[in-house]
Structure formats: structure tokens, C-alpha cells
C-alpha positions as CSV (number, residue, x, y, z in Angstrom):
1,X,17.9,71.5,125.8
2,X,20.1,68.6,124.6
3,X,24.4,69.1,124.1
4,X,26.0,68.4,121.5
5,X,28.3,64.8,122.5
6,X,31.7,65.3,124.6
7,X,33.2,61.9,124.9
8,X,36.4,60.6,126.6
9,X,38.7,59.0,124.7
10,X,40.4,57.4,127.4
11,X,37.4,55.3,128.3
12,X,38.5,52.9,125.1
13,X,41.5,51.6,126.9
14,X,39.4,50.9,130.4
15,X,37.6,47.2,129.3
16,X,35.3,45.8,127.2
17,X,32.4,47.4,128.3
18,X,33.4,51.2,128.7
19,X,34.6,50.8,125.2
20,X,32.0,49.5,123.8
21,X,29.6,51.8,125.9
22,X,32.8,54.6,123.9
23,X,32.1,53.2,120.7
24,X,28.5,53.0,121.1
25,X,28.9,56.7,122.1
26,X,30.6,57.7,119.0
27,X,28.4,55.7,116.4
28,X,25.6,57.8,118.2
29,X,27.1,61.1,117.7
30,X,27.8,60.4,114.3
31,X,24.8,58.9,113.2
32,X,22.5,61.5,114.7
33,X,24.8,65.0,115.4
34,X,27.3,64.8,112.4
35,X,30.1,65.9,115.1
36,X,31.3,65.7,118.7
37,X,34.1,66.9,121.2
38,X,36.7,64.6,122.2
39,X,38.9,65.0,125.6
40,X,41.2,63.0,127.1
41,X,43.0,62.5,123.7
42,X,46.3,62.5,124.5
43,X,47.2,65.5,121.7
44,X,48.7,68.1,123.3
45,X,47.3,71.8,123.1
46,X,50.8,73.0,121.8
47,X,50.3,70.5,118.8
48,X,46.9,71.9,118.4
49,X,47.0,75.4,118.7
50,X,50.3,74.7,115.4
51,X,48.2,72.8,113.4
52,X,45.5,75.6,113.4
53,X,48.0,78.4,113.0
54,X,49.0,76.7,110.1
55,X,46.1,75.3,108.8
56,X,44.9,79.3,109.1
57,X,47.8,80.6,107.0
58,X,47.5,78.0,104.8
59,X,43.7,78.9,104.3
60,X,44.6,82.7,104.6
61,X,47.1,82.3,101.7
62,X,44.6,80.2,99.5
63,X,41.8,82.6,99.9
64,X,43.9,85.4,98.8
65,X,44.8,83.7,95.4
66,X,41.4,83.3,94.7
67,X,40.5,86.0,95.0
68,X,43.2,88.0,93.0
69,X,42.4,85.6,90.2
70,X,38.5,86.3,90.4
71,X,39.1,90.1,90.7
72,X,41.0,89.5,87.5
73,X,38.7,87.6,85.5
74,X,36.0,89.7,86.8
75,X,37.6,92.9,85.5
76,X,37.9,94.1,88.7
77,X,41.3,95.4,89.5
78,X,40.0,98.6,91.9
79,X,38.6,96.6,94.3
80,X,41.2,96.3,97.1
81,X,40.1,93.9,99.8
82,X,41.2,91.4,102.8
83,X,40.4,88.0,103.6
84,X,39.6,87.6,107.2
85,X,37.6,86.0,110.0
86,X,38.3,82.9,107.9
87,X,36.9,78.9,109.4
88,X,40.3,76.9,109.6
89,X,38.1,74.0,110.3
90,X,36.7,74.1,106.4
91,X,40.2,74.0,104.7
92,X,40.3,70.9,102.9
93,X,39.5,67.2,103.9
94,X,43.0,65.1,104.8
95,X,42.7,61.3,104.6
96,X,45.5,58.9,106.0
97,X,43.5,55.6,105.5
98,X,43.2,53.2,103.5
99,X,45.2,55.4,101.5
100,X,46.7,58.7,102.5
101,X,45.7,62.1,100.2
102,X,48.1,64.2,101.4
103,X,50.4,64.3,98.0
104,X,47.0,65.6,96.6
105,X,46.6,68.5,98.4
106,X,48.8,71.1,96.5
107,X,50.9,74.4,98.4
108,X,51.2,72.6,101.5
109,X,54.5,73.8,103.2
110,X,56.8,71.3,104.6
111,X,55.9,72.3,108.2
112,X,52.5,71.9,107.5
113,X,52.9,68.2,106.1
């Protein structure tokens, strides 16, 4: 059985040929997987887990907002419910280049910016 690609990022800075071998790597994941792990990034795991906390809450507080305004337009004001076991990965899609998105993305606290 085949993995999914895991590819170090720290190879792109060793030579010509381990990066191109890296970028070869990456096209490949890409092309035919649609995802892949990187290590050896160089972002740290407290910057990590933050962004997902936040990126959770963020998601967390959306959810719940659309779902107070469906129960209302459906009518459906007995229903009490919770949002939970929520994907933080499926949040929204952030762009920096060529032009950055961010001002797009609306109720995104400070911290989380």
C-alpha cells in the first residue's frame, strides 16, 4: 500500500539537484495526491498549534451564526443544538499572492489576522 507524500522542506536549500529532485517531489504530490506533509519547515509547533486554536474558534463562531439564522428562517426556534467536532482545515481559503484576500474574509479578529 502506497503513502500519501511526506517531503522535507529543507532539502530546497541543499543544491541544485535535491531541489529540483524537492520540487519534482511536490509537482508529483500535487499533480497526482491533491495533498502532502511537509517537515522540516521551520514553523514552529507553538505558531501551529495558535493558528488552529484560532482558526477553530473562528470556525466554531461562524458555524454557530449559521445556524441560529437557519433555525430562524426555518421556523425552528425549539431546536437547541451545538456545533462540534468541527474540520478547522475547511475554514476558508487565504491567499497572500499575487494579491492577498485577507481584507475579504469578514469577522476575523485582530489576533487572528
Amino acid at each position: 500500500m502506497e503513502t500519501f507524500p511526506v517531503i522535507d522542506l529543507s532539502k530546497l536549500n541543499d543544491g541544485d539537484d535535491q531541489r529540483g529532485s524537492t520540487m519534482e517531489l511536490i509537482k508529483d504530490a500535487c499533480e497526482n495526491w491533491g495533498f502532502f506533509e511537509l517537515v522540516n519547515h521551520g514553523i514552529s509547533h507553538e505558531l501551529l498549534d495558535t493558528v488552529e486554536k484560532l482558526t477553530k474558534e473562528h470556525h466554531r463562531k461562524c458555524m454557530e451564526q449559521r445556524f441560529k439564522e437557519m433555525v430562524a428562517s426555518k421556523g425552528l426556534f425549539a431546536v437547541e443544538s451545538e456545533v462540534s467536532d468541527i474540520d478547522w482545515e475547511s475554514t476558508f481559503y487565504l491567499r497572500h499572492l499575487p494579491t492577498s484576500n485577507m481584507s475579504e474574509i469578514p469577522d476575523l479578529e485582530e489576533d487572528y489576522r
